[in-house]
N, C-alpha and C positions, 0 to 999 in steps of 0.2 A: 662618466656614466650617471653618477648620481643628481650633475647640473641639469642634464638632459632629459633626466628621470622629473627634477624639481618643475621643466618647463612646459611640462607635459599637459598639464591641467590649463595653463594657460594657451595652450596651441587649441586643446580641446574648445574652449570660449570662444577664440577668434573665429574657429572656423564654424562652429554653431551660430555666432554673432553674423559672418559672411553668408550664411545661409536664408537665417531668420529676417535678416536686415538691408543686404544688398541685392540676392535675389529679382532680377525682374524688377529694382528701385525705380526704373522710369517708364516701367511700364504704361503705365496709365496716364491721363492727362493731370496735369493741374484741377484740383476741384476749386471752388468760388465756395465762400468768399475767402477763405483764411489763405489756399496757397497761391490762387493769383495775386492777393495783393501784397503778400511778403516778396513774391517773385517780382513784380512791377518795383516795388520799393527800391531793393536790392539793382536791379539794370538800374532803374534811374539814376542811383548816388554812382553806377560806373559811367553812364552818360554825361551824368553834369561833369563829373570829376572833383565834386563835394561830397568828401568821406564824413564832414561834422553835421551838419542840419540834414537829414532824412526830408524825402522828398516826395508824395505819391499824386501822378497825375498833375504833378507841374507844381500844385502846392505843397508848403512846409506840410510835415507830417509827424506831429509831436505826441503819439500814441505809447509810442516804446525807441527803450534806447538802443545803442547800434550794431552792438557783438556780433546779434544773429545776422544780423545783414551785411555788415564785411564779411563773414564768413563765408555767405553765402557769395556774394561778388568775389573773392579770393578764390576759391574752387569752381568758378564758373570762368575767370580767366585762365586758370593753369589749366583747364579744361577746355580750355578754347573759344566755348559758348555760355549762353543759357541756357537749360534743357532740362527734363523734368529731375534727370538722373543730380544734375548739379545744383540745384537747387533744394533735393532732397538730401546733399550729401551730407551735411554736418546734420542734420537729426540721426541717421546710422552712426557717425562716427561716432557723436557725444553719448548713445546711448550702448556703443561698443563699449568705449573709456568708462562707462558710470556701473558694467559690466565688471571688465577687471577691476574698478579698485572697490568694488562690494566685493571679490574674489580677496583681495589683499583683505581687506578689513577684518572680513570673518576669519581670515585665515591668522591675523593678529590676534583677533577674539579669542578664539576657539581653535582650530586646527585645519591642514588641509583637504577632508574629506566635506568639513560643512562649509568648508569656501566652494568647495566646484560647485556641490550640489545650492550652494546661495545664487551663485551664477545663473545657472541652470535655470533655478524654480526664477530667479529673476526675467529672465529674457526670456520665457515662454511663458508670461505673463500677461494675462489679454490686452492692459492698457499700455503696458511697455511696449511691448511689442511693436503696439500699434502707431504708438507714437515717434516708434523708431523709424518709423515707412512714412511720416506724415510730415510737409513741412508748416513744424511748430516749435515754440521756443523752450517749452518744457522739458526735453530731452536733455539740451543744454546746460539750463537750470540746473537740474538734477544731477548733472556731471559735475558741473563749479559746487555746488551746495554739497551733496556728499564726499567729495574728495577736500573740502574743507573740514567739513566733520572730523575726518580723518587723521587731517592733518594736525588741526588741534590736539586730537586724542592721542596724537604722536608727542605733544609737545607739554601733554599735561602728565605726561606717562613719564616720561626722560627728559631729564634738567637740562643737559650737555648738547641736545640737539633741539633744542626751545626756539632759540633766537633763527634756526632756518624755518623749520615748520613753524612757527607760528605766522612769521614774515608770507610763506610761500600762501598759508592758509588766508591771509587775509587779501593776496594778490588774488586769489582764486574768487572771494565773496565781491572784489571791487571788478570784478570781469562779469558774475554773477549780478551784480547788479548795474552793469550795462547791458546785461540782456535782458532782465526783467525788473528791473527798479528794486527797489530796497530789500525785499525779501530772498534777495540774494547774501545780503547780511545777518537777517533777522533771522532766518532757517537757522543754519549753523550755532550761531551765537545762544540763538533759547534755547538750543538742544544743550550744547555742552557745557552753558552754566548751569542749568536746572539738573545735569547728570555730575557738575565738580560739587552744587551744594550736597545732593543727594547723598552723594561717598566721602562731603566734609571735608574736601580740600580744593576749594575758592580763593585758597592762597597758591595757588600751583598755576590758577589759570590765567589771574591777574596779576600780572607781573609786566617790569618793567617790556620786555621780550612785546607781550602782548600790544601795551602801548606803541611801541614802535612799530609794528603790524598795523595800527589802527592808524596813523600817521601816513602811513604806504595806501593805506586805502585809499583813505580822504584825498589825498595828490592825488591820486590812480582816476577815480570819478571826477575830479575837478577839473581833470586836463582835457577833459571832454564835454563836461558840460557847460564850464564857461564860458568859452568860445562857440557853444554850441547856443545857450540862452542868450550871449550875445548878436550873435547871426539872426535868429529867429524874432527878438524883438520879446515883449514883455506879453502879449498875447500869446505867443508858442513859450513862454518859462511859466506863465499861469497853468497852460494846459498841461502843459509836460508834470511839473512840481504837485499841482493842486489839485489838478482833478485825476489824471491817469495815475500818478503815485499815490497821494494821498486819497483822495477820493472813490477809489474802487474800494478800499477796506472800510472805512468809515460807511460810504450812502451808495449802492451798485447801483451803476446806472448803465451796466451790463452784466449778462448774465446772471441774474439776481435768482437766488433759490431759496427754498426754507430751509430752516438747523439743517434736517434730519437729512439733507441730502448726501452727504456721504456714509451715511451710516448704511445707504441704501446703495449708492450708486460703487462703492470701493467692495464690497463682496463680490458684485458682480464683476466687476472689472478687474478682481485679480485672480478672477479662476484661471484656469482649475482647481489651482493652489486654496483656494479659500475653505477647498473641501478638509482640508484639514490643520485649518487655522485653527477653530476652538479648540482639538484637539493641543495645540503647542500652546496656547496661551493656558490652560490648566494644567499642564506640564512643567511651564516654566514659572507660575504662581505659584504652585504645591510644592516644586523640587528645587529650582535653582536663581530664587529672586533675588537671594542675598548675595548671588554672585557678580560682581560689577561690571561685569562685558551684559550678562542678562539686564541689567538697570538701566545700561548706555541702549541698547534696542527698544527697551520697555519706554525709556523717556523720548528719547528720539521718533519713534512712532507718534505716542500721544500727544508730546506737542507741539508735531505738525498739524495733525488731525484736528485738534482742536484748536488753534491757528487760525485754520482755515473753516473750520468750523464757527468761529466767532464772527468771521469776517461777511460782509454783505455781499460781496462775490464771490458769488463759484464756481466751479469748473471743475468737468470729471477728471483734468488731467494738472491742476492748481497742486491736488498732493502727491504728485508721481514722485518726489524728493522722500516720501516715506517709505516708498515698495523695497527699496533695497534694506529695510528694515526687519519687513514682514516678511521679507523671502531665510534672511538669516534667522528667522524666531525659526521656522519652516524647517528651514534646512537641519536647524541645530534639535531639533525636536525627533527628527526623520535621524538623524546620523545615534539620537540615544533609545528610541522608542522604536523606531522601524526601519532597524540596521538590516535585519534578514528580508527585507522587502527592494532593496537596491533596485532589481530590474522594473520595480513598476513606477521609478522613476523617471527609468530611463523611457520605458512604455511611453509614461505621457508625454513627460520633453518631444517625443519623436513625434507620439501622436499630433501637438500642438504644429511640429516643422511640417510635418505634410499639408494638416488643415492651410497654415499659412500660402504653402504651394496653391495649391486649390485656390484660394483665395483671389492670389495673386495672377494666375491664371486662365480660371473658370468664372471666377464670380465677381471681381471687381469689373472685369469689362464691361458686363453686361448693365453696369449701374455708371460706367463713367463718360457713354454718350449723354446721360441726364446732368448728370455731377460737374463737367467740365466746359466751358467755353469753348475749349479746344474744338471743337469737330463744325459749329456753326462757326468760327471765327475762321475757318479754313475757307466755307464756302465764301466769307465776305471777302476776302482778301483778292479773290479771282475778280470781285465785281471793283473796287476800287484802289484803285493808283493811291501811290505813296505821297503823290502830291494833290491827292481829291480828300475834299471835307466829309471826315466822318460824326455824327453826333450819335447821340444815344435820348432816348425820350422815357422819364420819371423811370432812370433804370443806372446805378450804379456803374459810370463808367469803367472802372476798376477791372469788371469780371473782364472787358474787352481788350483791354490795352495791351497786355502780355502778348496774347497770340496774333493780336491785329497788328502788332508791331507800331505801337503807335506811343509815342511821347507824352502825347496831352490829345482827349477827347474831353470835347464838353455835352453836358447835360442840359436838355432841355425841360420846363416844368409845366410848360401849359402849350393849349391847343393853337393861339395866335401866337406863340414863338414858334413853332414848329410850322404853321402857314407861312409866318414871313419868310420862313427857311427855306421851304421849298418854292417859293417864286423865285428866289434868287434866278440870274440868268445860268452861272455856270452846274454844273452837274453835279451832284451833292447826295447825302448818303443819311440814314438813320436808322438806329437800332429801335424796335421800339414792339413792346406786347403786342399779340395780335389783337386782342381786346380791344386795347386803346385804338389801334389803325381802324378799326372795323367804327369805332364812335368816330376816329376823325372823317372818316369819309365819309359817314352819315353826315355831318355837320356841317365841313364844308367841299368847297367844288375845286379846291385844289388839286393838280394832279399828282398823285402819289403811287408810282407801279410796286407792286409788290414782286420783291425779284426773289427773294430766296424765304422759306420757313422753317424751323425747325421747333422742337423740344429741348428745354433747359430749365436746372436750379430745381433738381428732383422731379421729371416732369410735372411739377404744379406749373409751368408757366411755358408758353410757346412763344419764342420772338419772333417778328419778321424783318428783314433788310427791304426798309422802301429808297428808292427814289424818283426825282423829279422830269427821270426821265429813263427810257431802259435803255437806250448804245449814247 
């Protein structure tokens, strides 16, 4: 009775996680540019049957390294296909998993009532959430990164079980950083040395145990990347090494923000919750700092935040490895300050699940004939054969390949490649703004029929399907 009693909380999760998370997952098409081209990536390395060099649109593709993408190819084969549902699926699972063991964690911290409710205020969390429905590598992150945390904290806590959690922990940061490069090491590592100095035992953390961990890493990443910058040539370990690793935190050369952008974009994005954050952050300054589970949340937040904060690239969802932070400050605040308030917990949680529904339902449709390739890529499929030339004109082939079913499309760049293209004799095919079609036709007297048109890519932009001939 009382195992069944213990499991309870956790059935509760999974099945609010199945709600929030799986829900209607493939609902909607693929959006451009982040999930067609994780999904093209993924088919291609099961196409080639090259698991090591990543691949997109026929060239190397040395942006990010490979976890999210076997994953994603792993659950689109046991699944039978690719489809939006299996390409989304390890964002729900990783952000189920980063669910329970923020449930374990607090409930280590502190006790079983502020684990469920960390759960809770977790996964109805607007960016969590969202990211759990979204395919991005974040989700992931954040499941290798905090359950490393964790497992440290397991191992800095108890001598006699050091040498497995620290091992299992550093397996989890070298998985973590084949899905998002180093900062799948560097998260965990700042968090738990800056909370062993804090509580003055830095000898507990660094230990032989730990070296041996670090050793498992370094193999772990090497088995991969060596033969991976070997394959690729010194051009893809430049790019991979120096600019996408190093280079994003040093000089952004995407996504570039000022300081204060999370100071502004994380309130928003972890409501509803956020409404009574400063309340738990004066709470746990005035009453319970000096207690060492409140110090490991307190550091843990800060310095990711500031991490990411220092760094020249941002992204609203770069700190989602803190949320499970800020939901136990929440939770543990709520279980000493607003224990007689329980149901308007549960209120919002519910409120949030419905909104979701809605969402997922009512409102994302109506935004994902703009959003996705998917619905113009249908009509082009009916016009051209699997063995007719398709191009695209000054327009990322990327968004098309997925749904066009196509291996490799090329990009055209100017107006006389795109003439020469359509004199060809055989029957031939281009994707191309209506804009530009409407100048190429002014300009020259080639013939170009416009067979299909649509809106895409937030309607800012209308493509059209021309060719050189219409049967």
């Amino acid at each position: 009775m009382s195992s069944s009693k213990n499991l309870l909380p956790l059935i509760v999760i999974i099945i609010v996680c199945a709600i929030l998370f799986f829900v209607g997952l493939g609902k909607r098409g693929l959006w451009s540019p982040d999930e067609t081209r994780y999904a093209i990536v993924s088919k291609e390395m099961v196409d080639s049957g090259d698991w090591v060099t990543l691949r997109r649109n026929g060239e190397i593709y040395a942006q990010k390294p490979p976890v999210f993408f076997w994953l994603i190819s792993i659950f689109s084969i046991l699944l039978g296909k690719f489809s939006e549902f299996s390409v989304r699926l390890p964002s729900a699972l990783a952000a189920t998993g980063g669910a329970l063991v923020t449930y374990l964690f607090a409930k280590k911290l502190f006790n079983e009532r502020v684990a469920l409710f960390s759960s809770l205020i977790l996964v109805t969390s607007l960016a969590y959430l969202g990211a759990a429905r979204w395919v991005i590598l974040d989700p992931l992150l954040t499941f290798f990164a905090v359950s490393a945390i964790y497992l440290l904290y397991l191992g800095l806590d108890k001598q006699n079980t050091r040498l497995i959690t620290y091992s299992l922990a550093f397996v989890l940061m070298a998985l973590g950083t084949l899905t998002k490069g180093p900062v799948g090491l560097i998260l965990p590592l700042l968090t738990m040395i800056l909370y062993a100095y804090f509580i003055k035992n830095m000898r507990s953390l660094f230990t032989k145990e730990f070296t041996f961990g670090l050793i498992i890493f370094i193999l772990m990443v090497l088995v991969w990347l060596v033969p991976a910058c070997a394959r690729g040539g010194e051009a893809y370990t430049k790019e991979l090494l120096l600019n996408q690793i190093l280079g994003r935190f040093v000089e952004a050369f995407d996504h570039k923000e000022p300081f204060y952008f999370y100071f502004i974009r994380f309130p928003l994005e972890f409501m509803p919750w956020t409404v009574f954050l400063p309340a738990a952050v004066m709470f746990l300054i005035k009453n319970k700092l000096g207690e060492n589970a409140v110090k490991l949340i307190s550091v843990w937040f800060i310095s990711i935040f500031l991490f990411f904060t220092v760094s020249k690239s941002k992204n609203d969802l770069y700190i989602l490895p803190l949320y499970p932070a800020a939901a136990i400050a929440v939770a543990y605040y709520w279980e000493n300050r607003m224990r007689g308030k329980l149901r308007m917990l549960i209120y919002i949680a519910a409120a949030m699940i419905i909104i979701n529904t809605l969402l997922t339902y009512f409102v994302l449709p109506l935004f994902d004939v703009y959003k996705s390739p998917k619905y113009f890529s249908q009509k082009i499929v009916k016009y051209v054969r699997p063995d007719e030339s398709l191009v695209t004109f000054r327009t990322n082939p990327v968004y098309w390949l997925y749904y066009c079913n196509r291996k490799q499309i090329k990009e055209l760049g100017n107006y006389e490649e795109l003439d020469k293209y359509l004199k060809t004799d055989n029957r031939v095919f281009c994707i191309i703004e209506n804009n530009n079609y409407e100048e190429f036709m002014r300009s020259y007297k080639t013939k170009a029929c416009a067979l299909e048109k649509d809106k895409f890519y937030g309607r800012e932009k209308t493509f059209t399907l021309i060719s050189n001939r219409y049967n």
